[in-house]
C-alpha positions as CSV (number, residue, x, y, z in Angstrom):
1,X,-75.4,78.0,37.3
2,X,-75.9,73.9,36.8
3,X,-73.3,72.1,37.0
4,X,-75.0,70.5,33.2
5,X,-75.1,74.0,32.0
6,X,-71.5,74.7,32.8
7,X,-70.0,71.7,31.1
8,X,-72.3,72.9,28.0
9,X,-70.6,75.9,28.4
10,X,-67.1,74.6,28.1
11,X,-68.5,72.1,25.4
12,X,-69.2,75.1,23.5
13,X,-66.1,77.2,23.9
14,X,-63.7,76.9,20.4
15,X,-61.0,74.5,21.1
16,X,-57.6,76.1,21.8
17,X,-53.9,74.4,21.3
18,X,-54.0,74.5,25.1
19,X,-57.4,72.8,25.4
20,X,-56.3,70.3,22.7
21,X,-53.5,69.1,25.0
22,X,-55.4,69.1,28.2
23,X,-58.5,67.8,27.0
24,X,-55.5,64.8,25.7
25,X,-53.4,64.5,28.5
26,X,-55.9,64.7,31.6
27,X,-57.4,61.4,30.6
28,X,-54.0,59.8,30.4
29,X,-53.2,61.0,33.8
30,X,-56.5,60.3,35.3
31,X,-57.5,56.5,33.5
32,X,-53.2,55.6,33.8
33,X,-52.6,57.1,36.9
34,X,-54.7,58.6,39.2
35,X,-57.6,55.7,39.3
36,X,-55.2,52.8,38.8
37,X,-53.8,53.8,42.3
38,X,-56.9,54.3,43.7
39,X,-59.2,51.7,42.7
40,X,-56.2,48.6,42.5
41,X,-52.9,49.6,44.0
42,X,-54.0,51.1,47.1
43,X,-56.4,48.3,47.2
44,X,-54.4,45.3,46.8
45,X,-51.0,46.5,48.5
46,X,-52.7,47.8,51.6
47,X,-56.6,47.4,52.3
48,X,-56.6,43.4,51.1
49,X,-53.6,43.0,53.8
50,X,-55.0,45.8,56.6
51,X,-58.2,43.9,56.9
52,X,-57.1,40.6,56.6
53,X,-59.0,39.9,52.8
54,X,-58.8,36.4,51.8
55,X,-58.3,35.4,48.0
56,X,-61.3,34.4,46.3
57,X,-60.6,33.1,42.8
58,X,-58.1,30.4,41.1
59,X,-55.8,31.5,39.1
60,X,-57.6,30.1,36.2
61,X,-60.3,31.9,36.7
62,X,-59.0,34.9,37.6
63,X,-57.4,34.7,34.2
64,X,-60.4,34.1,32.2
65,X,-62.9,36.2,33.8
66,X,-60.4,39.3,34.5
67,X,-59.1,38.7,30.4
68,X,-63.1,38.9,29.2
69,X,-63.7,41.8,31.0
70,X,-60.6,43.6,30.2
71,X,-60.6,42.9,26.5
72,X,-64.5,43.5,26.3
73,X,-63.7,46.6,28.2
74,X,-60.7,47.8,25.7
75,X,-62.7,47.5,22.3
76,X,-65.7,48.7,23.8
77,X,-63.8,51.8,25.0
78,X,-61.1,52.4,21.9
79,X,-64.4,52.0,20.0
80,X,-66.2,54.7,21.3
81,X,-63.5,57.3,21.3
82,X,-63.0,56.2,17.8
83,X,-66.4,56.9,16.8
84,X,-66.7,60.4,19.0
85,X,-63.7,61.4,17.1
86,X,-64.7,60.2,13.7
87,X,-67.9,60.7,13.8
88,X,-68.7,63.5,16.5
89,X,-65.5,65.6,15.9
90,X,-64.5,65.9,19.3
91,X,-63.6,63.6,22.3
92,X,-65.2,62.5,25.4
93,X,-63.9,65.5,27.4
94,X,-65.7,69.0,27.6
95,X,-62.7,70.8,27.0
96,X,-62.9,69.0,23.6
97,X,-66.5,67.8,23.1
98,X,-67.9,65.7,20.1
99,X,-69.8,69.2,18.1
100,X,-72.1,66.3,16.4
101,X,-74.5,63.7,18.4
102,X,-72.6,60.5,17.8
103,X,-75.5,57.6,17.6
104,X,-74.0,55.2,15.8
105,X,-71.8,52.2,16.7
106,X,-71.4,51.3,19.3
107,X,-73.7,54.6,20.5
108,X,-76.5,52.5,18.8
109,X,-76.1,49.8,21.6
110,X,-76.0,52.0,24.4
111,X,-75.5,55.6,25.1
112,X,-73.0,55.4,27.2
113,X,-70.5,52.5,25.3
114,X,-67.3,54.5,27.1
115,X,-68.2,54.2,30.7
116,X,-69.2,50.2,30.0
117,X,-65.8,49.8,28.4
118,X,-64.1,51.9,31.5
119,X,-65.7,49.8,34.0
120,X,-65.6,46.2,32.4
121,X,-62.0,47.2,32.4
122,X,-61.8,48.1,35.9
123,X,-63.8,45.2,36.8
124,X,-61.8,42.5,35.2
125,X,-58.4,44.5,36.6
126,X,-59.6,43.8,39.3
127,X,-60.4,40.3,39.3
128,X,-57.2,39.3,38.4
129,X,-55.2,41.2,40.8
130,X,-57.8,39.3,43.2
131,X,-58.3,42.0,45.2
132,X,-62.1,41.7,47.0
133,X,-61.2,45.5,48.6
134,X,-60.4,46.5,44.7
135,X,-64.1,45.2,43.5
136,X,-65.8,47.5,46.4
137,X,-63.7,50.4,45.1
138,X,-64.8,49.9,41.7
139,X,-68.5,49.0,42.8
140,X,-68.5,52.7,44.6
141,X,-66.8,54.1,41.3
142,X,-69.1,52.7,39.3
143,X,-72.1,54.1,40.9
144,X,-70.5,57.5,41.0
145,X,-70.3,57.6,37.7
146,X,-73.3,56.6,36.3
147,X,-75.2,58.5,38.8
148,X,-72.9,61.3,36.9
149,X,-73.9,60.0,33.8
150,X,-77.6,60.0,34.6
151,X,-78.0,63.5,36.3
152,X,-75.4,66.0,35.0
153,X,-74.0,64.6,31.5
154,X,-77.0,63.4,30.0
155,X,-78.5,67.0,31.0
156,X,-75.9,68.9,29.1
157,X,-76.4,66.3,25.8
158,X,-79.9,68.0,26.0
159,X,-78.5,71.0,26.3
160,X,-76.8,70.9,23.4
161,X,-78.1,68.8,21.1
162,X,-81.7,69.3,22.5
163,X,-84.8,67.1,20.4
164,X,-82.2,65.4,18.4
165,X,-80.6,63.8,21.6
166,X,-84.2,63.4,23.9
167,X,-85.0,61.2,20.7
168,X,-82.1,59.1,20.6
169,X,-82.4,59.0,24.6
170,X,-85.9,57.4,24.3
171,X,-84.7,55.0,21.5
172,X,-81.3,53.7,23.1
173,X,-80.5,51.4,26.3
174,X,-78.7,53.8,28.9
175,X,-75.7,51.4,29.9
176,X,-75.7,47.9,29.1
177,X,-75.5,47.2,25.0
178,X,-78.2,45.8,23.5
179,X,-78.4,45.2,19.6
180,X,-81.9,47.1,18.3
181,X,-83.5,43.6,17.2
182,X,-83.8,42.5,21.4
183,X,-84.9,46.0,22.2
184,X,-88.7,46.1,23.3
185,X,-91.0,48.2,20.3
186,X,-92.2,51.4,22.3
């Protein structure tokens, strides 16, 4: 079995008490925890000073560019669990999926609104711990996961929402927002 059909599979499943607490507290310990340490502590504390790393931006700037990113990062993310569980009933997990195709704001910008906010976040964290070793870590995690996004979530959407999502796919900017008045007419 596909890795897309098994996550379709567990999208599916009814949501126990159990699920509901995993599905809550597995993000918290992965997004607070787990990638924190990998992609800024580890980073900073060790590889910066094991290879010798030099800083690269003021503090000024580190401010301003690392804030931007960070806050862009927060509302864009906040927003789109909001919607998924407003709108889609569910959350971004599988143990807990959305059970409705969520395409409006800020899914109307881009169909993938969470990971832009997760890694604008990441981005700007680490710009102002100034951590060049941290931006390579967050590079590499960012291509992981949109190559994920690309190749196994986006296949379980069709999956389970089938036309309804190949539609909204064909109408909707993958990663990077974009109102629907700059999108090219198809």
């Amino acid at each position: 079995m596909k890795i897309a059909d098994k996550l379709a599979e567990i999208s599916n499943r009814s949501t126990s008490t159990r699920r509901r607490i995993l599905a809550k507290v597995l993000p918290g310990f992965v997004y607070a925890i787990f990638f924190p340490a990998l992609l800024f502590i580890i980073p900073k504390l060790f590889l910066d000073q094991w290879l010798g790393l030099p800083t690269f931006l003021t503090p000024v700037i580190r401010a301003v560019l690392g804030g931007s990113l960070i806050t862009l990062g927060i509302i864009f993310l906040f927003w789109s669990i909001r919607a998924q569980r407003k709108l889609g009933k569910g959350t971004p997990m599988p143990l807990m999926a959305t059970q409705k195709l969520v395409v409006q704001k800020p899914y109307l910008y881009c169909r993938n609104p969470i990971f832009f906010g997760v890694i604008n976040l990441f981005f700007g964290i680490s710009i102002l711990f100034d951590s060049i070793s941290s931006l390579v870590m967050v590079s590499i995690f960012t291509v992981i996961i949109l190559l994920y996004t690309r190749f196994i979530e986006e296949k379980e959407l069709e999956i389970r929402f089938g036309e309804e999502y190949l539609a909204y796919k064909k109408e909707t900017p993958f990663f990077i927002p974009t109102p629907t008045i700059f999108r090219r007419k198809k």
